[in-house]
Every structure is written in structure tokens, then in C-alpha cells.
C-alpha positions in Angstrom: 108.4 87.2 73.6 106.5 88.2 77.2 103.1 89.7 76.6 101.6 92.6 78.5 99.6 90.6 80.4 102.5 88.6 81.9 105.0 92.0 82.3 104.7 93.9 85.5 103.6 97.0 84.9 104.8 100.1 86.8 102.9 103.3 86.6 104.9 106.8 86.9 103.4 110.1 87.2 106.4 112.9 87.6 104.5 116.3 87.8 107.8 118.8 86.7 111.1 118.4 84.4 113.3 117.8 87.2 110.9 114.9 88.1 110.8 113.8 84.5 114.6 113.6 84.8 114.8 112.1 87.9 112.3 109.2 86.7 114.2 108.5 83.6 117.1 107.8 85.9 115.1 105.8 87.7 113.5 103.9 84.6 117.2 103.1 82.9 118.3 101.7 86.6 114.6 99.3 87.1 115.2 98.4 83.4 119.3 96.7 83.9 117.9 95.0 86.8 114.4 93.6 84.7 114.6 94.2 80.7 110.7 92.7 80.9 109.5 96.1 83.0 106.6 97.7 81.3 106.6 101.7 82.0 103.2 103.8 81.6 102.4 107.5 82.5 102.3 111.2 83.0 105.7 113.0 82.1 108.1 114.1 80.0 110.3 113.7 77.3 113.2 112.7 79.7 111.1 109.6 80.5 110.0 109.1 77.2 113.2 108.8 76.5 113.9 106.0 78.5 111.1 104.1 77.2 107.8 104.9 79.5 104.7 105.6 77.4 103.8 108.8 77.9 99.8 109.0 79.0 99.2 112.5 79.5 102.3 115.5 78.8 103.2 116.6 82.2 104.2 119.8 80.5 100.6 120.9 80.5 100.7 120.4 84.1 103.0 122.8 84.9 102.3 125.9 86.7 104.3 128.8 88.3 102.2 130.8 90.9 98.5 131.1 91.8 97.3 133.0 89.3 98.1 130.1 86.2 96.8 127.1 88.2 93.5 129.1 87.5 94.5 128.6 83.9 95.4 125.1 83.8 92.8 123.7 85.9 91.1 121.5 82.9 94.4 120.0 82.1 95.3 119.1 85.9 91.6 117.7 85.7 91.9 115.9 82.6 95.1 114.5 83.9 94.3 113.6 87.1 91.4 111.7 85.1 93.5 109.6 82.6 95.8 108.4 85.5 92.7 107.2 87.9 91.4 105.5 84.6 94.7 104.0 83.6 94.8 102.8 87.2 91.3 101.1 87.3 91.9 99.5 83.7 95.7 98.8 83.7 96.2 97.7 87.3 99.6 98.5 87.6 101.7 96.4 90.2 103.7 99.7 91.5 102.6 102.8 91.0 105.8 105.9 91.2 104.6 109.7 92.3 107.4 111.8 92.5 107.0 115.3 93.3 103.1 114.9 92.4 101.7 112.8 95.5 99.3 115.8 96.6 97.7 115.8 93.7 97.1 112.2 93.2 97.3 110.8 96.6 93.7 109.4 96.0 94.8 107.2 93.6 94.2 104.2 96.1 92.4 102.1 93.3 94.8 99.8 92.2 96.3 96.2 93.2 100.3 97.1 93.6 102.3 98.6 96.2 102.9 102.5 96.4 105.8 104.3 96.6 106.2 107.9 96.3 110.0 109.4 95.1 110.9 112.8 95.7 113.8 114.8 93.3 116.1 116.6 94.8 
């Protein structure tokens, strides 16, 4: 059996449900290619689901207008905190934004590559 340590690991952060679903599709697809894939981050149950350990529910992210980002701002802090310290400790070798890149596009502080997916 592969340990942790010798599995890539690939960080997702999806920052909505069509996101979430959009990432699970992309999950199941990485996964035929490499069964060995190790999945870690902020989303939902669709990429839960398709087996990515869900760090932080991206359903507390979620906001509709101006006036509930007010409301959520210590959950979009305390997110935005366990990703940059899963990044630091982890070190994933690919980190996936999709439709959350503004929010963390700070998250420089890791060894892999970056690419960002948008959903449609």
C-alpha cells in the first residue's frame, strides 16, 4: 500500500456548488488516470463524494450580495486560514482554485504547480 508521504497530493478549493460539482467531475477523471491521487480541501459534498477530504465546508462560504459577506466574514477568514495552513504543512504538488482564485490568489506558499479551473 502507498503511504501519504509517497502520494501526490492535490489541494482543491471550489468556493460554490456548481464548483463543488465541477471538481468532483474533475476528481473521478484525475482518479482513472492515477488511483494513488490524494485529494484535500475546501468544498462540498459533491467532492466529498468523490473522495477529497473536506478541510473546511465551502457551504459557509457562500454568500449572495453585499450585505451577508458582512456576515460571513469570520468564516471566509477562518477558511482562508486553514487552506494557507494546509498549504504550508501539507505541501501539495498541485493546488486546484476554481471559481475562488480572488480570494486565495496569495496562496503562493507551496512547492507544486498552480492551476486555476473555472465552472461554466
Amino acid at each position: 500500500m502507498t503511504g501519504l508521504l509517497e502520494q501526490k497530493c492535490i489541494m482543491i478549493i471550489a468556493g460554490e456548488a456548481s464548483g463543488d460539482l465541477h471538481g468532483s467531475h474533475l476528481v473521478k477523471a484525475m482518479r482513472k488516470k492515477d488511483q494513488s491521487l490524494f485529494f484535500c480541501g475546501i468544498g462540498g459534498q459533491a467532492l466529498k463524494d468523490a473522495g477529497t477530504k473536506i478541510l473546511f465546508d465551502a457551504s459557509r462560504l457562500a454568500v449572495v450580495g453585499i450585505t451577508e459577506v458582512f456576515s460571513k466574514i469570520p468564516d471566509l477568514l477562518k477558511g482562508m486560514t486553514t487552506a494557507k495552513r494546509v498549504l504550508k504543512t501539507l505541501r501539495p504538488d498541485l493546488l486546484i482554485l476554481i471559481d475562488f482564485r480572488g480570494v486565495f490568489q496569495n496562496t503562493r506558499s507551496f512547492k507544486g504547480d498552480d492551476y486555476c479551473q473555472k465552472s461554466p
